[in-house]
TIMITI-374843 format. One record per residue: residue in three letters; x, y, z of N, C-alpha, C, O in turn. Coordinates in nm, 3 decimals. Example, Ala and Ser with C-alpha at 12.3 -4.5 7.8 and 13.67 -1.06 7.14 Angstrom:
BEGIN
ATOM residu     n.X     n.Y     n.Z    ca.X    ca.Y    ca.Z     c.X     c.Y     c.Z     o.X     o.Y     o.Z
ATOM    ALA   1.319  -0.569   0.780   1.230  -0.450   0.780   1.320  -0.330   0.780   1.424  -0.332   0.846
ATOM    SER   1.285  -0.225   0.708   1.367  -0.106   0.714   1.290   0.003   0.787   1.341   0.114   0.804
This chain:
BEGIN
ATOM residu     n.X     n.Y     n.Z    ca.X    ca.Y    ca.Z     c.X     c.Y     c.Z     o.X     o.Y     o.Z
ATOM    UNK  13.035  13.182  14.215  13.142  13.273  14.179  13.123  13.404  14.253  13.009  13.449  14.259
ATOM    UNK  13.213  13.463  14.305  13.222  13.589  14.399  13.191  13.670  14.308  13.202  13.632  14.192
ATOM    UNK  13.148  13.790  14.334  13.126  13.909  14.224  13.243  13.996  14.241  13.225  14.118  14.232
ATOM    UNK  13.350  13.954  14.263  13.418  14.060  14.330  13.526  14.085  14.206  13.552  14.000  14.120
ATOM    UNK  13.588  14.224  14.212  13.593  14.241  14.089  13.784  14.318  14.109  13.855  14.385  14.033
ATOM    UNK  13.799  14.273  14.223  13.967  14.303  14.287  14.062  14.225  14.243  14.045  14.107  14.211
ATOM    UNK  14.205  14.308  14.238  14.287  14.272  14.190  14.301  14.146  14.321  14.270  14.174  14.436
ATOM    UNK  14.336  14.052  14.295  14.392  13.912  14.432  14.562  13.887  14.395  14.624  13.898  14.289
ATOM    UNK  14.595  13.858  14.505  14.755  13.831  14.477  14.704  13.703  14.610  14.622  13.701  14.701
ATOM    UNK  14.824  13.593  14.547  14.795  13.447  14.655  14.960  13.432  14.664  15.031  13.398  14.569
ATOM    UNK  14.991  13.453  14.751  15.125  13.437  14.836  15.153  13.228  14.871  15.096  13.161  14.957
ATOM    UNK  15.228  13.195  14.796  15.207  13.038  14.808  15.444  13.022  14.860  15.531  13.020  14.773
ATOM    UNK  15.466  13.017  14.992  15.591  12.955  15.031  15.618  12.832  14.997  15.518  12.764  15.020
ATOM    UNK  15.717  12.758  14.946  15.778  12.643  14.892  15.924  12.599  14.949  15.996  12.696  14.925
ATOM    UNK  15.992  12.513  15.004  16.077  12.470  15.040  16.123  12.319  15.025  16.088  12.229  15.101
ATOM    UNK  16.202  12.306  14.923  16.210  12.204  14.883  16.079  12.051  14.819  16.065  11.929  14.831
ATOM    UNK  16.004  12.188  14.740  15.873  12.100  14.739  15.853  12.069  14.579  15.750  12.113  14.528
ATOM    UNK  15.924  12.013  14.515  15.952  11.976  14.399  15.868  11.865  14.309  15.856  11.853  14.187
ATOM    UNK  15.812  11.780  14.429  15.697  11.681  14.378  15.534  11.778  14.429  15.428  11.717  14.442
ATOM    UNK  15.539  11.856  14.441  15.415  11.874  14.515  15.381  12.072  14.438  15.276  12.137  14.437
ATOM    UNK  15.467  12.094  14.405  15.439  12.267  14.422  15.358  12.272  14.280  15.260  12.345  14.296
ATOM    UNK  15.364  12.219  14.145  15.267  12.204  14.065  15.168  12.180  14.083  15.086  12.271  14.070
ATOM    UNK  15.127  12.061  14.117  15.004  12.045  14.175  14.937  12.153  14.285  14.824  12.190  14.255
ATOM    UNK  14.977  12.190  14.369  14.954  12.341  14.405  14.900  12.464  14.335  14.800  12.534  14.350
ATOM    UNK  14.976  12.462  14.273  14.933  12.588  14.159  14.871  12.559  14.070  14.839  12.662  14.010
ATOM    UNK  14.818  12.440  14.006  14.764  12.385  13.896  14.611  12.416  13.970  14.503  12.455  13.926
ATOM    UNK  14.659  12.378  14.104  14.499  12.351  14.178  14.447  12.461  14.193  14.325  12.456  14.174
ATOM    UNK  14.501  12.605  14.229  14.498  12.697  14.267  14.414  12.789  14.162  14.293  12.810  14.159
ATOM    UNK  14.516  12.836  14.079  14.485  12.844  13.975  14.329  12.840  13.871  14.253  12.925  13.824
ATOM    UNK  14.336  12.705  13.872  14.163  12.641  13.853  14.081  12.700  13.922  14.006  12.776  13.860
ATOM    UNK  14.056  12.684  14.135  13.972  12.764  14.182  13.989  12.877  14.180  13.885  12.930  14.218
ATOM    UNK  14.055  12.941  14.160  14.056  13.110  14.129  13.941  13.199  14.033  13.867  13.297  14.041
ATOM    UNK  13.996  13.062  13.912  13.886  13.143  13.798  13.746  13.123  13.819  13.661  13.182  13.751
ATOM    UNK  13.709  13.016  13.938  13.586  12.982  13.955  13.551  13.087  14.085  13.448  13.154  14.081
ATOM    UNK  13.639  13.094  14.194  13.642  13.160  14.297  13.629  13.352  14.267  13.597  13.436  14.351
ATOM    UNK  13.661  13.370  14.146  13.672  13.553  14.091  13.664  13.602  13.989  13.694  13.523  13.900
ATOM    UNK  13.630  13.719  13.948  13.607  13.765  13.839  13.726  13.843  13.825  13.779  13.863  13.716
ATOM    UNK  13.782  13.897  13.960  13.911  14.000  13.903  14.031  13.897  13.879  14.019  13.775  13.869
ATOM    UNK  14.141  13.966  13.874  14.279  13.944  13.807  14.316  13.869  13.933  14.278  13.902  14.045
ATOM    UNK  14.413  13.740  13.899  14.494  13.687  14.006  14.619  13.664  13.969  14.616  13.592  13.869
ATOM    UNK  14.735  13.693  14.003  14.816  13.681  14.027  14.862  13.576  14.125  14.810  13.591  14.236
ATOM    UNK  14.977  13.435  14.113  15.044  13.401  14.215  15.185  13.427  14.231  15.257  13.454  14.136
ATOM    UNK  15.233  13.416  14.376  15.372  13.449  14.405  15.411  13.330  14.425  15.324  13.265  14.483
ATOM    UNK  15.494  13.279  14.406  15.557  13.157  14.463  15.727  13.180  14.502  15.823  13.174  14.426
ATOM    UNK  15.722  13.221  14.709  15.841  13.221  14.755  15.912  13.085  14.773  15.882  12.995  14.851
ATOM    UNK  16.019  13.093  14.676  16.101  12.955  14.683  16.181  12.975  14.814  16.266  13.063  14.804
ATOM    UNK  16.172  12.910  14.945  16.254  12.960  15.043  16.403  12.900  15.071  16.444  12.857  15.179
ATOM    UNK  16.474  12.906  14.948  16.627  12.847  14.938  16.583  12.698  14.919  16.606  12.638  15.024
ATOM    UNK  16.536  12.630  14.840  16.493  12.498  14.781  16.673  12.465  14.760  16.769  12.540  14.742
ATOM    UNK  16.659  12.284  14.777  16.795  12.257  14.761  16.767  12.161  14.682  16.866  12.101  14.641
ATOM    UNK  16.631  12.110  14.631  16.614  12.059  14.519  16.588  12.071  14.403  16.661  12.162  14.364
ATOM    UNK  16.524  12.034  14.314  16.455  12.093  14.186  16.354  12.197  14.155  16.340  12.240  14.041
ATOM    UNK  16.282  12.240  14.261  16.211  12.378  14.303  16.250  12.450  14.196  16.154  12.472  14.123
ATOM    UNK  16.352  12.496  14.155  16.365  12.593  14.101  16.341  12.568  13.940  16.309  12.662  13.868
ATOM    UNK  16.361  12.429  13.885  16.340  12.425  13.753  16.151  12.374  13.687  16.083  12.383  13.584
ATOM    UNK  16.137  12.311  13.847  15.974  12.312  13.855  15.895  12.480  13.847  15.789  12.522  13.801
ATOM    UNK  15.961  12.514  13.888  15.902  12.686  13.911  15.880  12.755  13.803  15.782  12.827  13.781
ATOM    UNK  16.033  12.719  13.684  16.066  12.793  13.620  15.971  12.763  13.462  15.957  12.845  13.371
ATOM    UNK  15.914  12.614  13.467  15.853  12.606  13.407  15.700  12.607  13.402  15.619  12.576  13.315
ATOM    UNK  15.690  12.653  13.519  15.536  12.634  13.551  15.494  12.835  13.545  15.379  12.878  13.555
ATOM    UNK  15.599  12.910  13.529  15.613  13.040  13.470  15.597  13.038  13.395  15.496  13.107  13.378
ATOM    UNK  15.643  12.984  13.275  15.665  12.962  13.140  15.511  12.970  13.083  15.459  13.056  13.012
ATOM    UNK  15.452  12.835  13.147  15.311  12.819  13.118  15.184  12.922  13.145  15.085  12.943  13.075
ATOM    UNK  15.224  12.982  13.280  15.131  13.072  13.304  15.170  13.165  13.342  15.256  13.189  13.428
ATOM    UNK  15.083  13.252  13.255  15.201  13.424  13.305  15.138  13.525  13.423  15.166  13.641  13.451
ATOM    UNK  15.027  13.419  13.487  15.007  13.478  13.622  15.061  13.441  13.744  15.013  13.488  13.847
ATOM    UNK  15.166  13.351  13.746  15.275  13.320  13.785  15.377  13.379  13.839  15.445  13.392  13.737
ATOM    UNK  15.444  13.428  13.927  15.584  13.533  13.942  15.641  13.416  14.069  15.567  13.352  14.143
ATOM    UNK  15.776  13.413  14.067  15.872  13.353  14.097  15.980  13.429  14.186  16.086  13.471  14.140
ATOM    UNK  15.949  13.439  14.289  16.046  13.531  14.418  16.143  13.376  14.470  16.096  13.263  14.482
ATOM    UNK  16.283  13.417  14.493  16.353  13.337  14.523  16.428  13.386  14.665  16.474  13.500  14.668
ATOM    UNK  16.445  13.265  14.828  16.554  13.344  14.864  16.672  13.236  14.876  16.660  13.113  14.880
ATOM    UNK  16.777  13.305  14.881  16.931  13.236  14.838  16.937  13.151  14.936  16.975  13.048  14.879
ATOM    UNK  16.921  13.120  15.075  16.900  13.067  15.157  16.766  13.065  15.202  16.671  13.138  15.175
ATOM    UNK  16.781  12.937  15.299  16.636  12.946  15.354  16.589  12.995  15.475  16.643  12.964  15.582
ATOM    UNK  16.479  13.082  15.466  16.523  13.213  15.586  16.326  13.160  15.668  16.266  13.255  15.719
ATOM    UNK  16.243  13.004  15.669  16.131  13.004  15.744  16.007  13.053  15.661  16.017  13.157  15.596
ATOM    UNK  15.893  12.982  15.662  15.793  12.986  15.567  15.740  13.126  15.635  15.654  13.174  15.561
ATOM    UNK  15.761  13.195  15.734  15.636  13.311  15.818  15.762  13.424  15.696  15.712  13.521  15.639
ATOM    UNK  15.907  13.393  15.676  15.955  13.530  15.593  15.938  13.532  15.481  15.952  13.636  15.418
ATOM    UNK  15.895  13.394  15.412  15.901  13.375  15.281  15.752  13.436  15.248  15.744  13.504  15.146
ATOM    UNK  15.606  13.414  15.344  15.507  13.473  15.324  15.539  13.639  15.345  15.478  13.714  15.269
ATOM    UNK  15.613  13.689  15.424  15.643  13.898  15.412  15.666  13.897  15.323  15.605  13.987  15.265
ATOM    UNK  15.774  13.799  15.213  15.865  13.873  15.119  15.739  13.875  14.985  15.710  13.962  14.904
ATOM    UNK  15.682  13.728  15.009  15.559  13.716  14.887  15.464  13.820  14.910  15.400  13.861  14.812
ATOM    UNK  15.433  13.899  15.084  15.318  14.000  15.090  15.419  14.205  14.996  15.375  14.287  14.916
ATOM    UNK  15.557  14.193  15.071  15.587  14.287  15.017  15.604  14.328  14.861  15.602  14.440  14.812
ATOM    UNK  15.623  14.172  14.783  15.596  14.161  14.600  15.462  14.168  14.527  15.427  14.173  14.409
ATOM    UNK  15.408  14.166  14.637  15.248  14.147  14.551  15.191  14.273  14.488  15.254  14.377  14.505
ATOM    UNK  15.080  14.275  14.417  15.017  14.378  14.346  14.894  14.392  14.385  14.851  14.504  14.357
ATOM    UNK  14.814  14.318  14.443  14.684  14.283  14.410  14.634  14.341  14.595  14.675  14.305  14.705
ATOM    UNK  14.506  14.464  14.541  14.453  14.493  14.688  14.421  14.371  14.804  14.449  14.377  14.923
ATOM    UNK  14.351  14.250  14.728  14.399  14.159  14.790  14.461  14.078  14.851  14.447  13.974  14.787
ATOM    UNK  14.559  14.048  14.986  14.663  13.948  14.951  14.647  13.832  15.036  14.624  13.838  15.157
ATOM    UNK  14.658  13.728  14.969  14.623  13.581  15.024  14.755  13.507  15.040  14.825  13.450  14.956
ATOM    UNK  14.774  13.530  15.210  14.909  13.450  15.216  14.936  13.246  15.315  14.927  13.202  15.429
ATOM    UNK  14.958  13.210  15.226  14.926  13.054  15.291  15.047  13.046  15.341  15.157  13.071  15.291
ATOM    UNK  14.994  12.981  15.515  15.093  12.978  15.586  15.216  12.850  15.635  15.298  12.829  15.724
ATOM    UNK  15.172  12.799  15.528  15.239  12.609  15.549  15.225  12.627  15.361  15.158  12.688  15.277
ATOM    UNK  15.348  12.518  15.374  15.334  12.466  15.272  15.263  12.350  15.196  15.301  12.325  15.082
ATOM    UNK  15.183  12.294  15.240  15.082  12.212  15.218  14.960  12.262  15.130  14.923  12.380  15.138
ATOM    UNK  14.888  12.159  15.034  14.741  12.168  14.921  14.720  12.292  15.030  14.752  12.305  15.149
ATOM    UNK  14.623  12.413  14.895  14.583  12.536  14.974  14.462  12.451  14.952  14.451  12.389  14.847
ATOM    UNK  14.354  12.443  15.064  14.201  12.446  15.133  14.109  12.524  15.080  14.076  12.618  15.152
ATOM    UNK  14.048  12.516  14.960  14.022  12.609  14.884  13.882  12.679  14.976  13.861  12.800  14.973
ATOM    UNK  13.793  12.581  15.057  13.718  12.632  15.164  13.776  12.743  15.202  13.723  12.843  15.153
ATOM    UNK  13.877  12.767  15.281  13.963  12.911  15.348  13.934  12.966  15.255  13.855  13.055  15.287
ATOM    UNK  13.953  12.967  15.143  13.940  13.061  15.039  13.828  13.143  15.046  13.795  13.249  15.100
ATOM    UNK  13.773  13.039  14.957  13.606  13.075  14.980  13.562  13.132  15.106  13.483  13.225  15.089
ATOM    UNK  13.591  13.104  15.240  13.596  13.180  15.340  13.606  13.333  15.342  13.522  13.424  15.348
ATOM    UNK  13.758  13.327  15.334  13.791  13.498  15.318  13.770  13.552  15.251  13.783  13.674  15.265
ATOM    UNK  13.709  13.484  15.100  13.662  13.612  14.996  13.541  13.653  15.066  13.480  13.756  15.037
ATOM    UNK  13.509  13.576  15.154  13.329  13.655  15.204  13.372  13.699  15.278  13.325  13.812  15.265
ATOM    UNK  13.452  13.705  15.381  13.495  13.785  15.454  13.531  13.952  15.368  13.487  14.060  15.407
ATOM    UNK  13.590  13.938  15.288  13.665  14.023  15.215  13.529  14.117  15.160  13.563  14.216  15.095
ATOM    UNK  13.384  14.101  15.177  13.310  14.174  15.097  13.286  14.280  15.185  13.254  14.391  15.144
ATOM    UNK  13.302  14.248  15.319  13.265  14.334  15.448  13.382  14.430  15.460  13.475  14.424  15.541
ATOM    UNK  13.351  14.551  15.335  13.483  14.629  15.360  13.525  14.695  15.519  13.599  14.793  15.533
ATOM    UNK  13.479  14.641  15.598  13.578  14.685  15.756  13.686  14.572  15.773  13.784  14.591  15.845
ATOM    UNK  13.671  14.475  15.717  13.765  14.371  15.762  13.895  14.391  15.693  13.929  14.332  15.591
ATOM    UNK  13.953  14.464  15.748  14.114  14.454  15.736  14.217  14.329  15.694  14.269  14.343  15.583
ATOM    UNK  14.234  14.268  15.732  14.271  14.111  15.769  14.217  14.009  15.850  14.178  14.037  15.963
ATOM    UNK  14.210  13.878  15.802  14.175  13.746  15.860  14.235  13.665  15.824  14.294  13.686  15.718
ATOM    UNK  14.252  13.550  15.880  14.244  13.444  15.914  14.199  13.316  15.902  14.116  13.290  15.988
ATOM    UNK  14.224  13.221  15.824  14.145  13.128  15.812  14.231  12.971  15.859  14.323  12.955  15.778
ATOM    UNK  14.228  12.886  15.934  14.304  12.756  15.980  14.188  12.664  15.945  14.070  12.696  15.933
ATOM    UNK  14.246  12.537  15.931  14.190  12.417  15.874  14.246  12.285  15.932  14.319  12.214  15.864
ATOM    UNK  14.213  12.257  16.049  14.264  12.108  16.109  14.178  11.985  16.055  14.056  11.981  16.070
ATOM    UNK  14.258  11.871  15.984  14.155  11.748  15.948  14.115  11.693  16.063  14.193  11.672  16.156
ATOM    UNK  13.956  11.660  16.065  13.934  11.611  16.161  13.805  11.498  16.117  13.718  11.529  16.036
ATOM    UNK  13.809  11.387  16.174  13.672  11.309  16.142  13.591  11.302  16.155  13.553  11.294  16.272
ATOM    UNK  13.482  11.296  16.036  13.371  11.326  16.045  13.275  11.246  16.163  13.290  11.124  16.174
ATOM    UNK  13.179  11.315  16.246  13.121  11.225  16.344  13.066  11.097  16.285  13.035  11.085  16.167
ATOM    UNK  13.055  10.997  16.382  13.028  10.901  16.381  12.869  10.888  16.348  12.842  10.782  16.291
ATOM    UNK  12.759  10.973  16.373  12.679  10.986  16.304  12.611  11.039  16.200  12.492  11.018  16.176
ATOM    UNK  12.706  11.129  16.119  12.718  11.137  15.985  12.728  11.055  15.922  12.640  11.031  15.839
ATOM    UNK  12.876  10.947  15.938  12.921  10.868  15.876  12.837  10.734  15.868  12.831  10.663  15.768
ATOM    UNK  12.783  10.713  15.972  12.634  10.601  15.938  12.527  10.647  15.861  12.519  10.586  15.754
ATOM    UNK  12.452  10.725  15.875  12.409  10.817  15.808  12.408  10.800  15.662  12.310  10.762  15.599
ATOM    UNK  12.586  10.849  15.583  12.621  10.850  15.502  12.610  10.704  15.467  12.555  10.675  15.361
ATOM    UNK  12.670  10.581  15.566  12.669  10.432  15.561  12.558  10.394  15.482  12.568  10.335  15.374
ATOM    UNK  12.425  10.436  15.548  12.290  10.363  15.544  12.248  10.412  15.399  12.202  10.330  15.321
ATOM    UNK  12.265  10.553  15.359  12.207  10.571  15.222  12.314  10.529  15.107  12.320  10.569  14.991
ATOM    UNK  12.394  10.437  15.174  12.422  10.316  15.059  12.572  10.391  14.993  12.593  10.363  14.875
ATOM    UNK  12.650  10.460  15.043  12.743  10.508  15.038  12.900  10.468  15.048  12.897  10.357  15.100
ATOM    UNK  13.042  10.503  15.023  13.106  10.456  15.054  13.209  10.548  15.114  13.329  10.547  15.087
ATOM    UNK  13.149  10.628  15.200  13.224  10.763  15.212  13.301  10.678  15.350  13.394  10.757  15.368
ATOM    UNK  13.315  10.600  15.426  13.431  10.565  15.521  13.517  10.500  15.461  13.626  10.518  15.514
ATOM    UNK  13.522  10.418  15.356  13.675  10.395  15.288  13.696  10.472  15.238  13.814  10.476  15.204
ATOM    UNK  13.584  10.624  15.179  13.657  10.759  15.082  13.752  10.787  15.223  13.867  10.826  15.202
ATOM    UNK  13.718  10.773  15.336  13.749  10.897  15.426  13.892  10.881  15.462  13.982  10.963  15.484
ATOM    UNK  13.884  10.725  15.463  14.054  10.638  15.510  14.128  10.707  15.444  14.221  10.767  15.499
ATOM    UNK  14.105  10.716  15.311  14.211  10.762  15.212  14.223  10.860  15.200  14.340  10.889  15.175
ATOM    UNK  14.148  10.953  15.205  14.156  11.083  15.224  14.265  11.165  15.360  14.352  11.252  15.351
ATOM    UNK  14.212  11.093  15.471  14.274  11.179  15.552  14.435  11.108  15.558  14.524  11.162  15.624
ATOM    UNK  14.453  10.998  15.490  14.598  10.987  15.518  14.640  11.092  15.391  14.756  11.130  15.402
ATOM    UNK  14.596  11.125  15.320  14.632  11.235  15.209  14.659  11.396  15.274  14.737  11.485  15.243
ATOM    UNK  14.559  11.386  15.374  14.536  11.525  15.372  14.574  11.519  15.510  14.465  11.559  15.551
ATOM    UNK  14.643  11.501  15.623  14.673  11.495  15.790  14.744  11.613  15.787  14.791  11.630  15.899
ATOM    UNK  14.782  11.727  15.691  14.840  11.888  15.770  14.752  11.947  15.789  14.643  11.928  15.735
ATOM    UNK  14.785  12.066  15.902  14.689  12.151  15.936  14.701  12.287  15.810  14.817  12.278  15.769
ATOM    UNK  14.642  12.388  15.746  14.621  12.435  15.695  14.609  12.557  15.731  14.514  12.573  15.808
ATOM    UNK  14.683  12.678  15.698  14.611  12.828  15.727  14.665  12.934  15.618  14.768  12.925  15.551
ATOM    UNK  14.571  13.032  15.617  14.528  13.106  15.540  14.548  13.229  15.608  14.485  13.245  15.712
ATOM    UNK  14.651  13.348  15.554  14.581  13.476  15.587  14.535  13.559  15.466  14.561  13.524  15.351
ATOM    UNK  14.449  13.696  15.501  14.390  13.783  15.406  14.419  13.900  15.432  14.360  13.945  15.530
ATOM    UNK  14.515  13.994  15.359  14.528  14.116  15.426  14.471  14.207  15.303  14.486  14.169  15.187
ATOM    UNK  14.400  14.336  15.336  14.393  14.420  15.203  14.436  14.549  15.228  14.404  14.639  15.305
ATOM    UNK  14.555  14.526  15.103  14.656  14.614  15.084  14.659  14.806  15.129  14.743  14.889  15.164
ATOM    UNK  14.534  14.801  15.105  14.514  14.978  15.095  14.494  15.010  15.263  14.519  15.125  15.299
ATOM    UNK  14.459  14.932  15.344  14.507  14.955  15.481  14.617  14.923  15.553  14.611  14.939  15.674
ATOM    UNK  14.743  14.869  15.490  14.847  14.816  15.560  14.894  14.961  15.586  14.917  14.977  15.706
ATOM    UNK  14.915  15.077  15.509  14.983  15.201  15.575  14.887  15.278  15.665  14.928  15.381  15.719
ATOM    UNK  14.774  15.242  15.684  14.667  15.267  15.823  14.749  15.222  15.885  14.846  15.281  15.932
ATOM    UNK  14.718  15.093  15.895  14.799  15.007  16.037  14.930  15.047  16.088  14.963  15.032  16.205
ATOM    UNK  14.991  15.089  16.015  15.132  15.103  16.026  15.187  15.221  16.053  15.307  15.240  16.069
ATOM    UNK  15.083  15.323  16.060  15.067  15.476  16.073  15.059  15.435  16.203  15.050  15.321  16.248
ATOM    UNK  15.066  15.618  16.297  15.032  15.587  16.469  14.914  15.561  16.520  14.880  15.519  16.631
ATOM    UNK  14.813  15.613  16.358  14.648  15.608  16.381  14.600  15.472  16.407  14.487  15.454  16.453
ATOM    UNK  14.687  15.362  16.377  14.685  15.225  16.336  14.672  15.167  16.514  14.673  15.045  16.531
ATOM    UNK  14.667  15.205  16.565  14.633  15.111  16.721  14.565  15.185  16.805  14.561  15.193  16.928
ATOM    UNK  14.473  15.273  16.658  14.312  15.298  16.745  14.238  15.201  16.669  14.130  15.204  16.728
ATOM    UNK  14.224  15.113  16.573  14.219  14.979  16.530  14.135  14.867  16.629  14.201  14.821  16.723
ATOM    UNK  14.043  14.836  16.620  14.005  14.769  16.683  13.988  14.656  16.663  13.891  14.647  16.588
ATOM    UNK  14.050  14.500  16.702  14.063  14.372  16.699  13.965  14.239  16.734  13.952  14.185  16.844
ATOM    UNK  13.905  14.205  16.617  13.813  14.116  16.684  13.837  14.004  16.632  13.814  13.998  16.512
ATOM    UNK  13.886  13.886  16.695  13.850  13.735  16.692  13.752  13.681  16.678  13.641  13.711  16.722
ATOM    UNK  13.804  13.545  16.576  13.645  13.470  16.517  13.707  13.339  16.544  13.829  13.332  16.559
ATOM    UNK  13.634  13.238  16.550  13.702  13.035  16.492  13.563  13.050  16.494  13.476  13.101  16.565
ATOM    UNK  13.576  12.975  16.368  13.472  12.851  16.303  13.533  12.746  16.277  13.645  12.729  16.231
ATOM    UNK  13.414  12.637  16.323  13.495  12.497  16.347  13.429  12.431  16.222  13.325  12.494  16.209
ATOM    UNK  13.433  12.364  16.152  13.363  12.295  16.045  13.393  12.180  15.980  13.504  12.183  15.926
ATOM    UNK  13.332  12.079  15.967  13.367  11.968  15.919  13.316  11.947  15.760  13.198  11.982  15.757
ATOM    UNK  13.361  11.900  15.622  13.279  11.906  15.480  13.331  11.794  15.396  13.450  11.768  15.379
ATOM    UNK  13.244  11.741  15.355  13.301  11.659  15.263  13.324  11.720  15.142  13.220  11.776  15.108
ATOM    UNK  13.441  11.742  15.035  13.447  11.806  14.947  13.475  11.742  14.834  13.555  11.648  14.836
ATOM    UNK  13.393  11.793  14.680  13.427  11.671  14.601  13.557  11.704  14.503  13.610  11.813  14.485
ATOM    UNK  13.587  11.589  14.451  13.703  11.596  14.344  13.738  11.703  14.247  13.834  11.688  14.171
């Protein structure tokens, strides 16, 4: 569990995702309270859903009142639906997922460590499935395992790519000031492969 003791806001875009956006937030949700000690808040931008989105939403509010429900009338692209979820948020934290696809709770866990190193402004976190080497997976074979039929099934579950951003709030009017592009920019990738359990 992080010690961290910040308000978090998790920016989650939705577009027509009516079988899937519960499970999202159900999941979310769960690692949060394990992932923080402070307050979380989620946003969920419906980006003009033309299906049931909206009555899935409306009850999954109902249930949890850390929940908030931003709607747009049309559908205006998951990169506006994450501004509109970063401009609603509360939380010095803000965690905006950039696809609509299961959030990677790894990224998570990622950027909250990132997040302890108060210079880090914003990051970044992406997640491509990829298979585990071939000598892991023997490896895994020999100590009597069944992790290559786990894996079959898994990655036909899981084949989107995944990303994560982290911005904290109390520097966005730095950045945005003229002082903001004496700012200095540094790039990271970490590549990583994990088996993660249920």
């Amino acid at each position: 569990m992080s010690s961290s003791l910040h308000r978090i806001s998790v920016v989650l875009p939705v577009r027509d995702g009516e079988y899937q956006i519960e499970s999202r937030v159900t999941q979310l949700l769960e690692a949060m309270s394990d992932l923080t000690r402070g307050a979380t808040e989620v946003i969920v931008v419906d980006d003009g859903s033309k299906d049931s989105t909206p009555e899935v939403l409306s009850e999954l509010k109902a249930r949890y009142p850390q929940v908030r429900i931003v709607r747009h009338s049309r559908p205006r692209g998951l990169e506006a639906a994450g501004q509109t979820g970063l401009e609603r948020s509360t939380g010095d934290l803000v965690f905006i997922q950039e696809t609509d696809a299961i959030v990677r709770i790894e990224d998570m866990r990622r950027l909250l460590r990132m997040s302890e190193d108060k210079s880090v402004v914003a990051a970044r976190a992406e997640s491509t499935p990829r298979p585990l080497s071939g000598a892991l997976m023997r490896r895994l074979r020999a100590f009597g395992t069944h992790a290559d039929e786990q894996m079959e099934s898994a990655s036909e579950a899981s084949e989107k790519k995944t990303s994560m951003q982290m911005i904290r709030r109390p520097h966005l009017q730095k950045l945005a000031s003229p002082r903001g592009r004496h700012y200095r920019l540094n790039g990271e990738t970490v590549h990583s492969t994990s088996l993660e359990s249920a």
